[in-house]
N, C-alpha and C positions, 0 to 999 in steps of 0.2 A: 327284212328287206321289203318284203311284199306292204308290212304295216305300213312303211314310209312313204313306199309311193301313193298309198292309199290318203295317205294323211295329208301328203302335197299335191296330191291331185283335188283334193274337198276343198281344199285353202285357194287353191286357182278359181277350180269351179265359184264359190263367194268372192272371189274377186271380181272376178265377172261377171255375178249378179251385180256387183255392187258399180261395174260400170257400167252394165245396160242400164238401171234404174235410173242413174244420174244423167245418162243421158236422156232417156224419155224422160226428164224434168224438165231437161234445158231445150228437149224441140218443144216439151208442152207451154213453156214459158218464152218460147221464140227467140232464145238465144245461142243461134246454131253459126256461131261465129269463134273463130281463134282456134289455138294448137289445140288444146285441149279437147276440145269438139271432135277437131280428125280422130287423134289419139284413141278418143272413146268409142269412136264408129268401129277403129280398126280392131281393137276389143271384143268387140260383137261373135266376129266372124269363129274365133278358138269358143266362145262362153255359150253358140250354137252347138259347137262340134262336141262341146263337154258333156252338154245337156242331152246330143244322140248318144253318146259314147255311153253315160251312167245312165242310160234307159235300156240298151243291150247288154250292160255288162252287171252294175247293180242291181238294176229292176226287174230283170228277170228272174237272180237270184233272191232277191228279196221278197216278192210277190209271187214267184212260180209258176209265171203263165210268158206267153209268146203275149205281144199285143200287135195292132193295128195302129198303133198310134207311133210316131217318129221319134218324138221326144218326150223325156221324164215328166216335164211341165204338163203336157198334156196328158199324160197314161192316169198322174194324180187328179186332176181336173174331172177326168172322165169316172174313175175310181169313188168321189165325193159327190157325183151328180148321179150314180145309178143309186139303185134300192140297194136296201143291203143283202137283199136273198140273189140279187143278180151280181157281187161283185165278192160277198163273203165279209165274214167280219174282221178276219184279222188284217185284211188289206183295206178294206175302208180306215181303218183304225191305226195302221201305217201312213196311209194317206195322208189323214186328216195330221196327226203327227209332222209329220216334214214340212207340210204345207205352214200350218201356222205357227211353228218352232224354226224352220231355215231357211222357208222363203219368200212367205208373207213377212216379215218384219225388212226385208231391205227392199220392197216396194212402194213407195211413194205412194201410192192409193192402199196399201196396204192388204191388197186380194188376188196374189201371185195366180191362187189356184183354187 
């Protein structure tokens, strides 16, 4: 039971990567026009709440610290940019892992984190 909502909760969270990216392509491209566009903004707002959600509930468990930081995006971000004596190796190494395995590749620029 628990597997499954884990497993439908990761599939939403990439869904919603995959409309935030698409939409910061169409305002980078200035085509912030039609259904679609709403559609994707309204998206935004669960693909925010995901991103606080699996930074209190995964990333803590995953990483085993409290952070400062609101959301997963940024905990990895910040995780990748310290030293490794200040952040530890098995979570830089986590870090780097997610970031360039499942969430840099649905970013348009390609450097989620």
């Amino acid at each position: 039971m628990i597997t499954t909502v884990l497993i439908c909760s990761a599939a939403l969270f990439v869904w919603f990567l995959v409309a935030m990216y698409y939409l910061r392509r169409r305002h980078e491209l200035r085509t912030r026009v039609g259904l679609a566009y709403w559609l994707l903004v309204a998206a935004i707002v669960p693909g925010v709440a995901f991103d606080v959600l699996y930074n209190w509930s995964i990333g803590v468990l995953l990483f085993m610290d409290i952070t400062p930081d609101l959301t997963l995006s940024k905990r990895l971000e910040r995780y990748r940019k310290a030293p490794l004596c200040e952040v530890g190796y098995r979570r830089k190494r986590w870090a780097d892992w997610i970031c360039e395995h499942l969430l840099n590749p649905y970013d348009p620029k390609g450097r989620h984190c």
